[in-house]
PDB file as gemmi writes it, atoms N, CA and C in Angstrom:
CRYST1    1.000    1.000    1.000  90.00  90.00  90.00 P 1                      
ATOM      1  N   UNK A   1      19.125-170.443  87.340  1.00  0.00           N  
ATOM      2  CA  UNK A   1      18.382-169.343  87.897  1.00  0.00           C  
ATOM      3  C   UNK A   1      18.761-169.178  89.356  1.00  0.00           C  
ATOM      4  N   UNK A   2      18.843-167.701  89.982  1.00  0.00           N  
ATOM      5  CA  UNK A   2      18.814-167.465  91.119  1.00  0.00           C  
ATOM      6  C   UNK A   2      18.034-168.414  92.154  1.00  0.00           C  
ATOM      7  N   UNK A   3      18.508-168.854  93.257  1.00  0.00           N  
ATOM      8  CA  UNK A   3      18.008-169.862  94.517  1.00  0.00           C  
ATOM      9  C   UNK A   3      16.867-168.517  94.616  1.00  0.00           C  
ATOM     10  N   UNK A   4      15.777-168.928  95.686  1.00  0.00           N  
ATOM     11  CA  UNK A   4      15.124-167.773  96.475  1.00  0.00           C  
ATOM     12  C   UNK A   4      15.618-167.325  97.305  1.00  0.00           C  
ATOM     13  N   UNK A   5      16.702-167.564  97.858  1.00  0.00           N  
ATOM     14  CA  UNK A   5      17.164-167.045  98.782  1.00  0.00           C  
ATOM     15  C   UNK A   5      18.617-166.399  98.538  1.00  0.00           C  
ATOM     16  N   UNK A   6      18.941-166.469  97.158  1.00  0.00           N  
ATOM     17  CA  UNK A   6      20.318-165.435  96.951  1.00  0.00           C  
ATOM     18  C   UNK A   6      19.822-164.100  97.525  1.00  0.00           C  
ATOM     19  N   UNK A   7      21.551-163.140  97.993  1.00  0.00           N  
ATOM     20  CA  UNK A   7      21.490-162.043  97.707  1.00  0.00           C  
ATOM     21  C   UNK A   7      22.395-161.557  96.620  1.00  0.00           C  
ATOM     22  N   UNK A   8      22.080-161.054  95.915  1.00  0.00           N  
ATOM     23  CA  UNK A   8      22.625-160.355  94.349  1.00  0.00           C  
ATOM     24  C   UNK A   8      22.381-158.841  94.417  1.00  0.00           C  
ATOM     25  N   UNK A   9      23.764-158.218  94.520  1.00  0.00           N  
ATOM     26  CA  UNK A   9      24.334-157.094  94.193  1.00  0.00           C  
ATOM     27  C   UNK A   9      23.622-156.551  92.951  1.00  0.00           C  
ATOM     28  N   UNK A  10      23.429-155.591  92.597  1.00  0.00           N  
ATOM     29  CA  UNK A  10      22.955-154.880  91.453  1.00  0.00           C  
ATOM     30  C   UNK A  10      23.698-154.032  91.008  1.00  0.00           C  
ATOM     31  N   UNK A  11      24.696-153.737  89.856  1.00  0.00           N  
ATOM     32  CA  UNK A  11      25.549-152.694  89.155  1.00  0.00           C  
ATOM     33  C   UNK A  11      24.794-152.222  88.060  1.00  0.00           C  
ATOM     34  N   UNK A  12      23.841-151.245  88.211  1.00  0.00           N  
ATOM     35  CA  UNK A  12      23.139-150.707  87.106  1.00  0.00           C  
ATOM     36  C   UNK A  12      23.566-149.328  86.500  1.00  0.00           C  
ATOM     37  N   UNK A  13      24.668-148.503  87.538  1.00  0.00           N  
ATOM     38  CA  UNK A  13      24.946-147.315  87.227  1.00  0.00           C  
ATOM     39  C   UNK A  13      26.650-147.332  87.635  1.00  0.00           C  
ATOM     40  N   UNK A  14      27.286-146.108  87.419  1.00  0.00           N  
ATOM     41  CA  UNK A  14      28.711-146.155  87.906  1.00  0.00           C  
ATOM     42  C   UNK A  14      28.395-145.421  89.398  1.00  0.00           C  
ATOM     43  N   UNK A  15      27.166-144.905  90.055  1.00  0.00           N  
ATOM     44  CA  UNK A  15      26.898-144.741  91.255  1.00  0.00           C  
ATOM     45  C   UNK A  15      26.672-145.917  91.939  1.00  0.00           C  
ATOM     46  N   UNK A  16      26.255-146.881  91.435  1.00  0.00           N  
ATOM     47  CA  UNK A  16      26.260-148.140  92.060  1.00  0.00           C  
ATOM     48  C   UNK A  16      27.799-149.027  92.323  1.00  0.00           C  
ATOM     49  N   UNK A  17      28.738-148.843  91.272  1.00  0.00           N  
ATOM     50  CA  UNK A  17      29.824-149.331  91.954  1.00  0.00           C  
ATOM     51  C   UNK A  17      30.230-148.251  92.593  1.00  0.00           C  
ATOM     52  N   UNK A  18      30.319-147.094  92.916  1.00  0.00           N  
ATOM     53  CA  UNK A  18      31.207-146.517  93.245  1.00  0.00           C  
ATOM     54  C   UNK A  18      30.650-146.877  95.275  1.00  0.00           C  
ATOM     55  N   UNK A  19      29.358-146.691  95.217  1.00  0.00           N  
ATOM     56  CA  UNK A  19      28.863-146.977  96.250  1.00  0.00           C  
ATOM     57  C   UNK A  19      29.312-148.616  97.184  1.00  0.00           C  
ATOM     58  N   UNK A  20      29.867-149.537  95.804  1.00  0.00           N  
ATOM     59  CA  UNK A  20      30.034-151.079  96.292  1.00  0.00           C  
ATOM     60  C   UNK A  20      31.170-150.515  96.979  1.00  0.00           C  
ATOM     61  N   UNK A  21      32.125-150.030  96.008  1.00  0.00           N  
ATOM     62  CA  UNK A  21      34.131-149.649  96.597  1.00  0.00           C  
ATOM     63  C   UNK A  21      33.943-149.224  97.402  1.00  0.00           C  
ATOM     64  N   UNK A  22      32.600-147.879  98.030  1.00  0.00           N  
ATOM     65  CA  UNK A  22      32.579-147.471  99.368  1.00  0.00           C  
ATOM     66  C   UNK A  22      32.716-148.186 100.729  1.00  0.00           C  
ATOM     67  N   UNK A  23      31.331-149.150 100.348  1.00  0.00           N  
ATOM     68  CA  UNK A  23      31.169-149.689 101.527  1.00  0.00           C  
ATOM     69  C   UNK A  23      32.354-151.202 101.779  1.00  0.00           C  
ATOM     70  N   UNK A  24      32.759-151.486 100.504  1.00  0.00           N  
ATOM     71  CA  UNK A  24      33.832-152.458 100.655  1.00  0.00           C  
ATOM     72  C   UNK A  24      34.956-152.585  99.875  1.00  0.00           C  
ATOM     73  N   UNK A  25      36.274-151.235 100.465  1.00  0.00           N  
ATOM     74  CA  UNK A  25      37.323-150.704 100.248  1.00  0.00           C  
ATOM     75  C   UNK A  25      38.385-151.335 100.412  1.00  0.00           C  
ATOM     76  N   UNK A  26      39.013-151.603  99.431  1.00  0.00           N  
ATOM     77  CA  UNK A  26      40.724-152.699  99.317  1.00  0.00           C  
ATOM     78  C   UNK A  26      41.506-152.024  99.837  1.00  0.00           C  
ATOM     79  N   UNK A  27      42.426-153.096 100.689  1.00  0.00           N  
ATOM     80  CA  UNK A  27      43.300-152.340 101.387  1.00  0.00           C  
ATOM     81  C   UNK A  27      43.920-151.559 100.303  1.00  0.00           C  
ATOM     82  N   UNK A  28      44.726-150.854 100.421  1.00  0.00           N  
ATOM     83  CA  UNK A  28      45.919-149.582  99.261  1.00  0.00           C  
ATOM     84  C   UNK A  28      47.548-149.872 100.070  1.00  0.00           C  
ATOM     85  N   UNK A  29      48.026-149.626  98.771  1.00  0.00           N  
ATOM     86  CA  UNK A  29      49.599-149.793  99.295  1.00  0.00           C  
ATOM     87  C   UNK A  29      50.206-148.433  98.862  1.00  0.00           C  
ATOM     88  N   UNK A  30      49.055-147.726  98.837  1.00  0.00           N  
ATOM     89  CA  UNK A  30      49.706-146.003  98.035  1.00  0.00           C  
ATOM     90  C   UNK A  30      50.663-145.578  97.646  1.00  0.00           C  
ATOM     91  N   UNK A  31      51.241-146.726  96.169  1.00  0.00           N  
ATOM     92  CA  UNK A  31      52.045-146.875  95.368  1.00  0.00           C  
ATOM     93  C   UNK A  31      51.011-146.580  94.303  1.00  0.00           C  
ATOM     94  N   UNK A  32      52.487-145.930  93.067  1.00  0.00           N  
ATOM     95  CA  UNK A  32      51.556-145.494  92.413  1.00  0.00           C  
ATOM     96  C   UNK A  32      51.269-145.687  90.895  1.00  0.00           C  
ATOM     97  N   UNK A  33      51.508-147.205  91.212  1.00  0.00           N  
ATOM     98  CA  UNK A  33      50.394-148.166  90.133  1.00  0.00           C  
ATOM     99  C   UNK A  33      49.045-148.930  90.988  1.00  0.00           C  
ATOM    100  N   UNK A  34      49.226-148.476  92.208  1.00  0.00           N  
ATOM    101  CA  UNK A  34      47.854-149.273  92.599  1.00  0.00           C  
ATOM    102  C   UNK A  34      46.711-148.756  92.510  1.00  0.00           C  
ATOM    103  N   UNK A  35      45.892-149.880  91.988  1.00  0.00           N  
ATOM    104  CA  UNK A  35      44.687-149.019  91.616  1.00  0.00           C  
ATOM    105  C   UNK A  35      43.750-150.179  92.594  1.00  0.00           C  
ATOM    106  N   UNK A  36      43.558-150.828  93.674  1.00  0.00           N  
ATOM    107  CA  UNK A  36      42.956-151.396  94.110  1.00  0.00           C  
ATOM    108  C   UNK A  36      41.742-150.377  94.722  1.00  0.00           C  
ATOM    109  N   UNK A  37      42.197-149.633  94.922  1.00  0.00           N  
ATOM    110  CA  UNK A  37      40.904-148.639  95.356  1.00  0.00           C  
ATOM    111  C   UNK A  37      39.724-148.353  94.482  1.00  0.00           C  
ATOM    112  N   UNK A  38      40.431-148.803  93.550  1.00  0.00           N  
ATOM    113  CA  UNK A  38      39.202-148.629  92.377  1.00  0.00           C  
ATOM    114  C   UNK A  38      38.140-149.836  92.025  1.00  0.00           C  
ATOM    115  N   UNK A  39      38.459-150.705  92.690  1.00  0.00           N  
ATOM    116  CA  UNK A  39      37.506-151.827  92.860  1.00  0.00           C  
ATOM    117  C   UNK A  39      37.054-152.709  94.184  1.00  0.00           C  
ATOM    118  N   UNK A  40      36.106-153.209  94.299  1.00  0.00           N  
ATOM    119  CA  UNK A  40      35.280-153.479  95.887  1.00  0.00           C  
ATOM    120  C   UNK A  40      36.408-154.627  95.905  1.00  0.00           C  
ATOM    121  N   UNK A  41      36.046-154.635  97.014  1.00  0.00           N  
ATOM    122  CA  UNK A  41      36.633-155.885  97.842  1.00  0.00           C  
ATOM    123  C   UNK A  41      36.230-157.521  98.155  1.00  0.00           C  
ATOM    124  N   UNK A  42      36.299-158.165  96.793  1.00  0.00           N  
ATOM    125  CA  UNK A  42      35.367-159.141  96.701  1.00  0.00           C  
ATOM    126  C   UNK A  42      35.207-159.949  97.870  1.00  0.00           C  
ATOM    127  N   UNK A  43      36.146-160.397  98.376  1.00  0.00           N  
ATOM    128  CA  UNK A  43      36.014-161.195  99.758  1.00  0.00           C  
ATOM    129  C   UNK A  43      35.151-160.986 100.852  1.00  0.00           C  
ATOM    130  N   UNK A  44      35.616-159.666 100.840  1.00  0.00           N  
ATOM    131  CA  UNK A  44      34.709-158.919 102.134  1.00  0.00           C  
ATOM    132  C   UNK A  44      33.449-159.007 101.647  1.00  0.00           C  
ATOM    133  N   UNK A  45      32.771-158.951 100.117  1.00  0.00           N  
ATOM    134  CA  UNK A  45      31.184-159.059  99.964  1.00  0.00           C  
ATOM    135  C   UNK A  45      31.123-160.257 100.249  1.00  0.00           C  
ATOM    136  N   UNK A  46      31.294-161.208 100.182  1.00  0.00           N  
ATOM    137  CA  UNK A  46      31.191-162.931 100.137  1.00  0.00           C  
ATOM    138  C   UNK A  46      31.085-162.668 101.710  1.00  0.00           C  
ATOM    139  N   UNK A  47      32.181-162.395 102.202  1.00  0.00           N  
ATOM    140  CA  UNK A  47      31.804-162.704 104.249  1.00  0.00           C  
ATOM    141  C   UNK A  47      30.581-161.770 104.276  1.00  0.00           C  
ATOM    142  N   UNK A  48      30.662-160.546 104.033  1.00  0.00           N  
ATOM    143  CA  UNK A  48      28.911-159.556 104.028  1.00  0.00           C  
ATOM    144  C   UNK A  48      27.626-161.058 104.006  1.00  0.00           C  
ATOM    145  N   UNK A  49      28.186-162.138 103.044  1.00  0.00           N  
ATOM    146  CA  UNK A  49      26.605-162.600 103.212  1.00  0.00           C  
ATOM    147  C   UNK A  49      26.416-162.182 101.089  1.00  0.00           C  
ATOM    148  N   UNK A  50      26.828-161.756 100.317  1.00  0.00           N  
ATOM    149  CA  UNK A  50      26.375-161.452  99.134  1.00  0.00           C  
ATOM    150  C   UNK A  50      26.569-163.211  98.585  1.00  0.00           C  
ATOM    151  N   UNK A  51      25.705-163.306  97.470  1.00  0.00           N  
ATOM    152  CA  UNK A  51      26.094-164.756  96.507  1.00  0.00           C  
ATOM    153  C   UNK A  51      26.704-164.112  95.317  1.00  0.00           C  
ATOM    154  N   UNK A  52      25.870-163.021  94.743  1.00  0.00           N  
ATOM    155  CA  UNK A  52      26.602-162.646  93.590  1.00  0.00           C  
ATOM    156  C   UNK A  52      25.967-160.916  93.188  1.00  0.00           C  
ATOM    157  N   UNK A  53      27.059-160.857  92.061  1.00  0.00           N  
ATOM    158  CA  UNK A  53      26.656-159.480  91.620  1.00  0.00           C  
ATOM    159  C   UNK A  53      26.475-159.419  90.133  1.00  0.00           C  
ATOM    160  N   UNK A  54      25.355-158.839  90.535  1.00  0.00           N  
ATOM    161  CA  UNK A  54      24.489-158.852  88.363  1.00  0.00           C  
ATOM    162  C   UNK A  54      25.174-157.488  87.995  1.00  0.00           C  
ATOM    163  N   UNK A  55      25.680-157.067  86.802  1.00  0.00           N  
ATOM    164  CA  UNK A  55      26.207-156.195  85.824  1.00  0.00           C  
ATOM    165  C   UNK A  55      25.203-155.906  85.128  1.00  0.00           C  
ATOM    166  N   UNK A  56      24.315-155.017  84.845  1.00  0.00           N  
ATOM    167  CA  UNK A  56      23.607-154.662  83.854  1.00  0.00           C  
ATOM    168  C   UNK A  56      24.093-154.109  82.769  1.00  0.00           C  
ATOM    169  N   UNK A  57      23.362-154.404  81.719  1.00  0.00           N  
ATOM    170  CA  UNK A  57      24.445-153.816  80.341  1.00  0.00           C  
ATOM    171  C   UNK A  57      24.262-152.571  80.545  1.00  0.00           C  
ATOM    172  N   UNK A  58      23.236-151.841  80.547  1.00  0.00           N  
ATOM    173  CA  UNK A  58      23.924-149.982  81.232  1.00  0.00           C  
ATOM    174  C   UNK A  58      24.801-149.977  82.048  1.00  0.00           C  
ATOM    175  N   UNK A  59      25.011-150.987  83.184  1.00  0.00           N  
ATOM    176  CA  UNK A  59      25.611-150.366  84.176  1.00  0.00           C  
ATOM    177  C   UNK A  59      27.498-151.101  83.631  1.00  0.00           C  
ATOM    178  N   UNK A  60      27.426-152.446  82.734  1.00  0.00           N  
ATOM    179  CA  UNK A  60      28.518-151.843  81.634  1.00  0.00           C  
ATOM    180  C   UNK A  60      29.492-151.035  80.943  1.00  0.00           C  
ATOM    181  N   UNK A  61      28.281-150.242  80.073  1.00  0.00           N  
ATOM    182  CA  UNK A  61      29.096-149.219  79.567  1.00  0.00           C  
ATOM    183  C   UNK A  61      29.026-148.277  80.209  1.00  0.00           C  
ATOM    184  N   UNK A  62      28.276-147.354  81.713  1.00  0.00           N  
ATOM    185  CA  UNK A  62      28.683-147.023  82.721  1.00  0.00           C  
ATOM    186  C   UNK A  62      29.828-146.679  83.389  1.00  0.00           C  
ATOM    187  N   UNK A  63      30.538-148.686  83.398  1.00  0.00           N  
ATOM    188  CA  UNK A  63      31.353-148.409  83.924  1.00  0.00           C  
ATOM    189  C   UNK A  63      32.840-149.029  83.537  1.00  0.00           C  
ATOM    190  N   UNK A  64      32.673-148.453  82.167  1.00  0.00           N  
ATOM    191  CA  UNK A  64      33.827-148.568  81.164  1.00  0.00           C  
ATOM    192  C   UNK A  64      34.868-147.373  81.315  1.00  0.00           C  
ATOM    193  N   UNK A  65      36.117-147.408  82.110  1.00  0.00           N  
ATOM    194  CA  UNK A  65      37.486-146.519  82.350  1.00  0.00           C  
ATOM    195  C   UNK A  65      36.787-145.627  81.376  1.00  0.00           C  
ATOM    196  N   UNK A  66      36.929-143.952  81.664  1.00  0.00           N  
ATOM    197  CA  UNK A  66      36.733-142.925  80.443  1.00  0.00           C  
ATOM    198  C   UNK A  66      38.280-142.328  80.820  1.00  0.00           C  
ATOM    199  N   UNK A  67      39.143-142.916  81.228  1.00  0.00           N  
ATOM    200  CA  UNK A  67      40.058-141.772  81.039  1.00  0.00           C  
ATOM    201  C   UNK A  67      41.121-142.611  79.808  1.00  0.00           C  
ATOM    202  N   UNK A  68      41.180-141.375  79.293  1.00  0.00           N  
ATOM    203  CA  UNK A  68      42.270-141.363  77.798  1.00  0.00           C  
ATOM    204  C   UNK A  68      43.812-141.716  77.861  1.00  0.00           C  
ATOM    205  N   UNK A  69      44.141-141.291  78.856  1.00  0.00           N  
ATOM    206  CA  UNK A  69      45.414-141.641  79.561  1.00  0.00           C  
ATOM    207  C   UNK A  69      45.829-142.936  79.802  1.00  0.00           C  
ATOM    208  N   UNK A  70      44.654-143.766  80.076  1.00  0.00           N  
ATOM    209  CA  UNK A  70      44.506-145.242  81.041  1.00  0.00           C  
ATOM    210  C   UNK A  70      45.154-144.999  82.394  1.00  0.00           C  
ATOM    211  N   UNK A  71      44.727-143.855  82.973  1.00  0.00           N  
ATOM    212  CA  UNK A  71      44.716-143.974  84.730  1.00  0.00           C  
ATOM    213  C   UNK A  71      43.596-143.849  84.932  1.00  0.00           C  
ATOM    214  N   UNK A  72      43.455-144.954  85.896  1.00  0.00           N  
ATOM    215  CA  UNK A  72      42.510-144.840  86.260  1.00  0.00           C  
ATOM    216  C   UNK A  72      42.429-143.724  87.223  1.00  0.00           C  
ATOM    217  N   UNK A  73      41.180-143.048  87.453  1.00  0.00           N  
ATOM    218  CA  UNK A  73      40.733-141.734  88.418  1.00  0.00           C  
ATOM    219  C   UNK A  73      39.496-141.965  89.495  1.00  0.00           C  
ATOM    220  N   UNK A  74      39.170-143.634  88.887  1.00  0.00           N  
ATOM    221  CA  UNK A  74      37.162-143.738  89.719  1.00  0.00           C  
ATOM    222  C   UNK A  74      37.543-145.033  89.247  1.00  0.00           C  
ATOM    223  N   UNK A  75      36.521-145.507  90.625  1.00  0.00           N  
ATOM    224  CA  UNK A  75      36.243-146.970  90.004  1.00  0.00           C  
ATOM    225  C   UNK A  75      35.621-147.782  88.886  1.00  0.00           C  
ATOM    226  N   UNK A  76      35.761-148.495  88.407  1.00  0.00           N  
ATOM    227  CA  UNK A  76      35.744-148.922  86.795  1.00  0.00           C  
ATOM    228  C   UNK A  76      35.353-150.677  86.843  1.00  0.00           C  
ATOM    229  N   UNK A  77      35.125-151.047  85.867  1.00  0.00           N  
ATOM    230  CA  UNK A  77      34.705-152.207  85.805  1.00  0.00           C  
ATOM    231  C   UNK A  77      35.556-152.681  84.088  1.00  0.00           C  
ATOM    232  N   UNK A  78      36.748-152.502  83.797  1.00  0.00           N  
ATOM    233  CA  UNK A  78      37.201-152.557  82.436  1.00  0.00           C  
ATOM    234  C   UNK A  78      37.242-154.304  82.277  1.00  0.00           C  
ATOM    235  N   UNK A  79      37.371-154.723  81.037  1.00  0.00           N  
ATOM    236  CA  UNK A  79      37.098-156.149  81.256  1.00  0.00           C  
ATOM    237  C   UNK A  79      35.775-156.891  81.356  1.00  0.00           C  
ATOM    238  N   UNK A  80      35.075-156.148  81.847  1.00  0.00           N  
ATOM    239  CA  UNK A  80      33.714-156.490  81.957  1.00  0.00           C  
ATOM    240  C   UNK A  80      32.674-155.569  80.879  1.00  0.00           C  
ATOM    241  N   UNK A  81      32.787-156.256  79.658  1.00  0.00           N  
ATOM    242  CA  UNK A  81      32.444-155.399  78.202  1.00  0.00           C  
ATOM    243  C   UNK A  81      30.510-155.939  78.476  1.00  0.00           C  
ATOM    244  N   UNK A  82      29.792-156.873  79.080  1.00  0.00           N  
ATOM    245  CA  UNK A  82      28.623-157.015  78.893  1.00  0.00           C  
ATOM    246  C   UNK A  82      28.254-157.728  79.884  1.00  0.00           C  
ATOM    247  N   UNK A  83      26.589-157.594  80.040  1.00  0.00           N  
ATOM    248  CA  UNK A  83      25.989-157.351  81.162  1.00  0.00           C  
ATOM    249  C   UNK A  83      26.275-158.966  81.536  1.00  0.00           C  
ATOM    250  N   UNK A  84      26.821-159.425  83.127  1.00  0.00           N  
ATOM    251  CA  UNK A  84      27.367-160.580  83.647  1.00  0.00           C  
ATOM    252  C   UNK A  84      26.885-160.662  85.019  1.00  0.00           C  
ATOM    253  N   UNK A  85      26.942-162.032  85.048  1.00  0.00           N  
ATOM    254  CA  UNK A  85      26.632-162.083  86.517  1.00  0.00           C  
ATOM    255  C   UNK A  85      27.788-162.775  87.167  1.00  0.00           C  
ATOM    256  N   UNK A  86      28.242-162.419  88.226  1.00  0.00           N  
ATOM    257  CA  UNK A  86      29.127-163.194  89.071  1.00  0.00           C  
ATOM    258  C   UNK A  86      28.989-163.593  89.889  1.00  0.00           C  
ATOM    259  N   UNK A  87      28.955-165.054  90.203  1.00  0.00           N  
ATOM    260  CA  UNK A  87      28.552-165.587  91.058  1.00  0.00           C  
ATOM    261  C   UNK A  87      29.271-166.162  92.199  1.00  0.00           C  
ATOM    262  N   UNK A  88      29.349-165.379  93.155  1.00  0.00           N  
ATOM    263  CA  UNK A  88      30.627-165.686  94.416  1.00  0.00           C  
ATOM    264  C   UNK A  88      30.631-166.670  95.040  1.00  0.00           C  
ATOM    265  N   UNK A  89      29.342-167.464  95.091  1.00  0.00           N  
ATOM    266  CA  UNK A  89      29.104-168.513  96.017  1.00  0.00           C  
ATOM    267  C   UNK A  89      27.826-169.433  95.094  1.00  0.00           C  
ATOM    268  N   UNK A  90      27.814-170.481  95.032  1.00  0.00           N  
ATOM    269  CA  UNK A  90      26.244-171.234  94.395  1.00  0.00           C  
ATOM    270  C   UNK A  90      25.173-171.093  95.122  1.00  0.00           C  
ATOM    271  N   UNK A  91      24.625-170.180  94.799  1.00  0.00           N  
ATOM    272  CA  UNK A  91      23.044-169.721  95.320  1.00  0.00           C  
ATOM    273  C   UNK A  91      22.324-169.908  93.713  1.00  0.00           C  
ATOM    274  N   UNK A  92      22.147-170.967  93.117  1.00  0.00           N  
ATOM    275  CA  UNK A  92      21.521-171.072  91.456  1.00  0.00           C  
ATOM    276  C   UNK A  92      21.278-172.842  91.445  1.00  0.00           C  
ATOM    277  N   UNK A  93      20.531-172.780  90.479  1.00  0.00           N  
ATOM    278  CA  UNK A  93      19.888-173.744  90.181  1.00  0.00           C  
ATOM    279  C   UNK A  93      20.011-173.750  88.634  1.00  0.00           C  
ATOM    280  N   UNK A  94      20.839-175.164  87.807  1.00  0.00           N  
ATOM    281  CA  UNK A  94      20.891-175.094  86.972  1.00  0.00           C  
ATOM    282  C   UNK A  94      19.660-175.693  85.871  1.00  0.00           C  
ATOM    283  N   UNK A  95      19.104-174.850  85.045  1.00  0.00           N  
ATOM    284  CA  UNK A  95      17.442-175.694  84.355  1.00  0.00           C  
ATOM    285  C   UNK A  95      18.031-175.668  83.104  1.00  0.00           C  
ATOM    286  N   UNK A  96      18.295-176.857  82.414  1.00  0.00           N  
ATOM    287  CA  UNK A  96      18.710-177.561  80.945  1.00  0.00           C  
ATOM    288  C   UNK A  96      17.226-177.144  80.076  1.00  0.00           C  
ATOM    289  N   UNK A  97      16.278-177.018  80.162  1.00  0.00           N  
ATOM    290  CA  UNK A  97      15.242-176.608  79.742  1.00  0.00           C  
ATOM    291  C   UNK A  97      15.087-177.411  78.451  1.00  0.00           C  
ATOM    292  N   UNK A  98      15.346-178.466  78.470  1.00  0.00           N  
ATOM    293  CA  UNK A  98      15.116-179.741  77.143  1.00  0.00           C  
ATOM    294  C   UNK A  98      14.248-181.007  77.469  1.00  0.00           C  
ATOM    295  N   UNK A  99      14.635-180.791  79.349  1.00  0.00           N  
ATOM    296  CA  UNK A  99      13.797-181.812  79.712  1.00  0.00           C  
ATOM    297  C   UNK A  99      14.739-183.491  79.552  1.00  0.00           C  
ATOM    298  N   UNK A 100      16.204-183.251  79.878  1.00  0.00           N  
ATOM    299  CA  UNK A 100      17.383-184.280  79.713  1.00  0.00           C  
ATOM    300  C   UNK A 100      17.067-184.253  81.229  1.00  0.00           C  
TER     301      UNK A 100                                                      
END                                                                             
């Protein structure tokens, strides 16, 4: 379980990542297979001070690539098929709940 004192990101919508890539934008080599723009900048959240970021299963299939082509056009979360948490740093407490 979350420490009390994590901070945890929330991805509940594809306005919510698009808002993460905003505020923490990968550098680009504006070549044109790069698609780093299309995803935040994990490092930079970790120095921000974040522990981790929860995926909600809406915010999931949300933010499942819709383009048919496979270019990407928006930021996307592909790979990430169900709701996850990532945890950038140990802000958790592990409970075996058996009582071992």
């Amino acid at each position: 379980m979350p420490a009390p004192h994590a901070r945890v990101l929330l991805i509940d919508t594809l306005a919510d990542l698009e808002d993460l890539v905003r505020r923490y934008p990968n550098p680009t080599d504006d070549s044109t297979w790069d698609e780093s723009r299309h995803f935040p900048n994990w490092p930079a959240i970790v120095a921000d001070g974040w522990d981790a970021v929860y995926l909600t299963r809406a915010g999931a299939l949300a933010c499942i690539p819709q383009d048919p082509d496979r270019q990407a056009t928006r930021p996307h979360l592909e790979g990430w098929p169900a709701a996850t948490v990532l945890w950038l740093r140990p802000a958790y407490t592990v409970a075996d709940g058996l009582g071992l």
